[in-house]
N, C-alpha and C positions, 0 to 999 in steps of 0.2 A: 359561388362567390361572384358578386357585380364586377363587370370588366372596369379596369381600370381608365380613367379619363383622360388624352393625351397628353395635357399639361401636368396634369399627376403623376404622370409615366415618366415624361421628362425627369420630375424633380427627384421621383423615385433612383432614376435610373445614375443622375447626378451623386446624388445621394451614395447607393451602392457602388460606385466608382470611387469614391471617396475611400467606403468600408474598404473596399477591396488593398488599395493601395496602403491603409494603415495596417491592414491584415498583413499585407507579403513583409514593410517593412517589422513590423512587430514579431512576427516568424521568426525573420531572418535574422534578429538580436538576440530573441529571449528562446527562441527552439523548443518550444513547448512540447515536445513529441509525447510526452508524460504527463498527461494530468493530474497527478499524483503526490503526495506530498513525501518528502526528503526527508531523510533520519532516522529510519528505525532499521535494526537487523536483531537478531536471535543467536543467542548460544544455550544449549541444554547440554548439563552434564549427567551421566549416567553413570552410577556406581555397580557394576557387574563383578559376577564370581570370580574371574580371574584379570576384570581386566578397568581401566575408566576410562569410557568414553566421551568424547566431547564434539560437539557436531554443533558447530555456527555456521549459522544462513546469512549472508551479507548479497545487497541490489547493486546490479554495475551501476546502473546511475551513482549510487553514493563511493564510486572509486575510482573518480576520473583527476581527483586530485591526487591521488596513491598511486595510480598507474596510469600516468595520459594515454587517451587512445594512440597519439599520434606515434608512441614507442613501441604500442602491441598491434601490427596489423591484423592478426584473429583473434581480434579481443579477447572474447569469452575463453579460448583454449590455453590463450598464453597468459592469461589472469590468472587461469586454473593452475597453469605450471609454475606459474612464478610464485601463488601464495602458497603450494605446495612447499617448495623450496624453501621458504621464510614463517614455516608452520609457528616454530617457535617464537617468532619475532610478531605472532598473529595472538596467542595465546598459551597460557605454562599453568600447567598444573603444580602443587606443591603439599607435600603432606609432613607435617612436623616438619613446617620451613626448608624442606629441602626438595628440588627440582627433584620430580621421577621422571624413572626412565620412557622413551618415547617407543611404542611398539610396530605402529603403522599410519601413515599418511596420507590420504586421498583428498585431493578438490574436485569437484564437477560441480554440471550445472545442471540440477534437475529439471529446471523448464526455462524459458525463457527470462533473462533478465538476472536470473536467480544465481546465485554461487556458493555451493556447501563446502566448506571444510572439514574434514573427518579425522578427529584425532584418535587413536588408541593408548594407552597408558599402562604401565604394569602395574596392576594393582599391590603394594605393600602390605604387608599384614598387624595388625595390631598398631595401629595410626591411633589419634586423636583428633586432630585435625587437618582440612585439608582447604587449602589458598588455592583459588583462582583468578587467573589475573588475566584480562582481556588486555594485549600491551597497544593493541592495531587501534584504538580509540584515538587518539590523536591525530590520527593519519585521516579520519572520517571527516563530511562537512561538520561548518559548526552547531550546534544545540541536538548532534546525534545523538541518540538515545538506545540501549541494547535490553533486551531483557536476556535475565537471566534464570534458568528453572534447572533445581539439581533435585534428581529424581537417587533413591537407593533400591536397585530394581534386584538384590539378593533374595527376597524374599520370595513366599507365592504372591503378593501383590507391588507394584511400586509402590513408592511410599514419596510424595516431596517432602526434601526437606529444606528448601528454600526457593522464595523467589523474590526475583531482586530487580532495580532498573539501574544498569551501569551506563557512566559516563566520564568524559573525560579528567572529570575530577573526582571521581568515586568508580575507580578502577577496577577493583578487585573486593572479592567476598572471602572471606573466612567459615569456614560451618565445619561443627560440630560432627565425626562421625564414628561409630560402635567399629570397635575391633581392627583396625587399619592403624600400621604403624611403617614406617619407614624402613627400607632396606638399601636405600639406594648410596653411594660411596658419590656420588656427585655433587661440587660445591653449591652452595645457592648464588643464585643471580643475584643482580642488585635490587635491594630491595624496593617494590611496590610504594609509590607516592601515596597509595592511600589504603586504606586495608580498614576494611567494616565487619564486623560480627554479627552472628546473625540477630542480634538483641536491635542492631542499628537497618537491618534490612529495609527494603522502602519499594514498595509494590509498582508496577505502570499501571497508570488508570486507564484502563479499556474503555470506559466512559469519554476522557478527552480525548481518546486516540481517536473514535469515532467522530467525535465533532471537526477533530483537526481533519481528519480526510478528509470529512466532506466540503467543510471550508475551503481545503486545498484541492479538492479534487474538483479542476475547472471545467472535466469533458462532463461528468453527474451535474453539474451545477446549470451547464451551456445544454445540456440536455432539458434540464426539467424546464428552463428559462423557457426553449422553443415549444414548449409542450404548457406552459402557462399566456405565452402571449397569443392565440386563439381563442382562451377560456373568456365569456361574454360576463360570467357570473359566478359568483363564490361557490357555489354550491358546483359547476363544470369542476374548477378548479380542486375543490377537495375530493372530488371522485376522480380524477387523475395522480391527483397524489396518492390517494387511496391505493388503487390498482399499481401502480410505480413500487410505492413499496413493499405490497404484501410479494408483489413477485419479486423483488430484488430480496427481501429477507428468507424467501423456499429458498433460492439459488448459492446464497450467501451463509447459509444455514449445512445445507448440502454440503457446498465446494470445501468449505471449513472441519467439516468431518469426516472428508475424505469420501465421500460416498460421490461424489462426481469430480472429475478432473480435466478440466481443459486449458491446453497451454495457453500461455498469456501472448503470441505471434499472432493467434487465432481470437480471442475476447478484446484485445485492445484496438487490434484493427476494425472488431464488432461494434466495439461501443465509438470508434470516429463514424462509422458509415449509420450507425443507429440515429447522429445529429445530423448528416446530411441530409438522411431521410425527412427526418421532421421538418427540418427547415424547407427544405423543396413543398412539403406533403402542405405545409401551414400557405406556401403560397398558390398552390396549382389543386389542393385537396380542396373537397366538398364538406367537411370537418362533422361530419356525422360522428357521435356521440360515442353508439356503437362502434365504427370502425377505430374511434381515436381511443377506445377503451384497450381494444383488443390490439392494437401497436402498442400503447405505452404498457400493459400487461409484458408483451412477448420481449420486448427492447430490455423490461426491468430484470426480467431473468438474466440478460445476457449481463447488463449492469451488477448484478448482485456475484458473478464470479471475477469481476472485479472489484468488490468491496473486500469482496475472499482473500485477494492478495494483499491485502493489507495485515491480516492476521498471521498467512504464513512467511511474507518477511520477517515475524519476530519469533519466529518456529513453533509455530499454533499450529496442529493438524491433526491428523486421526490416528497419531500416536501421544497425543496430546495428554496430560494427567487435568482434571478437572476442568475440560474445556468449558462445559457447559456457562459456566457461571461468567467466563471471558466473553465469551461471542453473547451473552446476554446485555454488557454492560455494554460492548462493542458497537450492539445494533441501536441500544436506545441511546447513547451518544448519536451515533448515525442518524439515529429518526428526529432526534431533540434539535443538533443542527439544521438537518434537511426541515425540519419547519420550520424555525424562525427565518430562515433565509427566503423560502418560498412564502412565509407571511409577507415581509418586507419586497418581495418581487411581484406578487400578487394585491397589495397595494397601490405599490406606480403602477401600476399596468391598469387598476382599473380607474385609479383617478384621470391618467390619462385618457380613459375615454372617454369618462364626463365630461373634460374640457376642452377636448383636441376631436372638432368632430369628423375629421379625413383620418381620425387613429389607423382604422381599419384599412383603408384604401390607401394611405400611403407608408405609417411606419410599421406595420406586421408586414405587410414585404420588405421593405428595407433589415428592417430585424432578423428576419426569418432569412433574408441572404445573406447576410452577416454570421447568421449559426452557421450556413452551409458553408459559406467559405472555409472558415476556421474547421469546422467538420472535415473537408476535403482536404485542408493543409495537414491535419493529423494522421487522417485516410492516409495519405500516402506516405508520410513520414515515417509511422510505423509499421506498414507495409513491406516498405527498404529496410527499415530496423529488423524486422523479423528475416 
């Protein structure tokens, strides 16, 4: 790369002094520590031989309105013990309209970020139907979105028999089920504002969940940006995109089936320092072809076990009944996103350099320190989170 010219330097340096100060002040309002998009969580019911279980996955980010941090000094533990305590007030099971019995209660946090609640249930005999009613929706941000998959795992195979997307105005599912009948002497609660059968069920589209990540997901987005403004030519550009995603969908593929696992303290602090890197590399690198190949390859793996966390907030994983077909629609949302965005970013970027003939020399640095800042404010943010 040609050294930069003093007076270039100056403007540059004016320049990122600017970035910088809109950086700390824009941190310090908006707290981005998460580049991730708000509102999804998981409930799965399982119908067993003796017993039904229910096991919802909810993100501390989406429960800072339900439990301010400022009341839970170990957040995660005493989140855990408090929605333990309030399991009912979380979620009720019902079979022939009447509340059953509750058998056993656990919360924890399988990785980071993450908080399982684990219901047990008596299972009744000779039922017909059986209500499920998520009450905790309300209490979520707004336009939160839950899925819902109730599996009848009696068999030798599971079998779903529904899936559903609950929200705070479609509460609660009704389904159909063989041989379960009520025994239980306890009143019913007040009945469910809203109650759907399963004729009214209504699927998540894994298709826009994927687009909404990546739309929302600023640190993917701040990544590909600093890895597209070096590119001289379409054809750079689409072999980085290339390599980008084929590694982030092995990893993404993987992490989702369970066949690799890495906590999210350890990937999220990965993918801040994977934008610092780039951003430094685009100003002080020699930008050979080869070596930018084989960073944006290695980086997308680390990126693709966080696309992974997107699916198993909504309890996607490798107990999953018909994953394949989710994490299929999941990714090409995913990829259908990540290229129109990167069309539209790959455009300014190169008309700019038709017209702006110091593009090079002075805003790919400026740019590229800009990634790194905001890279480094994350770096550490979720460093201390973890």
């Amino acid at each position: 790369m040609a050294p930069i010219p003093q007076q270039s330097r100056r403007r540059c340096l004016r320049a990122v002094a600017c970035v910088i100060l809109f950086t700390i002040a824009w941190a310090r309002f908006l707290s981005p520590a998460h580049g991730h998009p708000i509102g999804f969580s998981g409930l799965r019911v399982e119908i067993q031989p003796q017993t039904i279980h229910a096991a919802m996955t909810l993100h501390t980010r989406d429960l800072g309105t339900w439990f301010p941090p400022a009341k839970y000094p170990d957040y995660v533990k005493n989140v855990c013990d408090a929605i333990a305590k309030q399991a009912s007030d979380c979620v009720e099971v019902q079979v022939d309209a009447k509340p059953i019995e509750v058998r056993s209660v656990k919360a924890s946090s399988p990785e980071v970020g993450m908080i399982e609640l684990d219901v047990d249930y008596a299972l009744p005999s000779n039922g017909k139907t059986m209500l499920i009613w998520t009450k905790c929706l309300r209490l979520l941000p707004i336009g939160h979105q839950q899925l819902l998959v109730v599996d009848d795992a009696r068999g030798s195979k599971p079998e779903t028999l529904l899936e559903d997307t609950l929200a705070p105005d479609h509460d609660s599912v009704e389904v159909d089920i063989p041989s379960v009948a009520s025994t239980s002497s306890t009143q019913p609660a007040t009945t469910p504002a809203h109650v759907a059968s399963n004729s009214r069920s209504r699927g998540i589209s894994f298709f826009l969940l994927g687009i909404n990540h990546i739309i929302t997901g600023y640190d993917h987005l701040l990544f590909l940006a600093a890895l597209l403004l070096v590119c001289n030519t379409f054809g750079e550009a689409a072999s980085v995109i290339t390599f980008f995603t084929i590694a982030h969908s092995i990893t993404l593929t993987a992490a989702t089936l369970g066949l690799v696992r890495m906590p999210a303290r350890v990937v999220e602090p990965a993918i801040a320092a994977s934008i610092v890197y780039v951003g430094l590399e685009n100003i002080f690198g020699t930008h050979k072809f080869a070596w930018r190949a084989a960073i944006t390859f290695g980086f997308g793996l680390v990126h693709g076990l966080g696309f992974a966390s997107a699916l198993r907030e909504v309890g996607l994983g490798s107990t999953s009944v018909g994953i394949a077909v989710p994490l299929v629609k999941f990714s090409v949302g995913l990829e259908t996103g990540q290229l129109c965005i990167a069309a539209v970013i790959l455009k300014i970027m190169l008309t700019l350099r038709k017209k702006q003939p110091d593009f090079k020399r002075q805003w790919v640095p400026a740019g590229s320190m800009l990634v790194s800042v905001i890279g480094a404010y994350w770096l550490i943010t979720r460093v201390m989170a973890g």
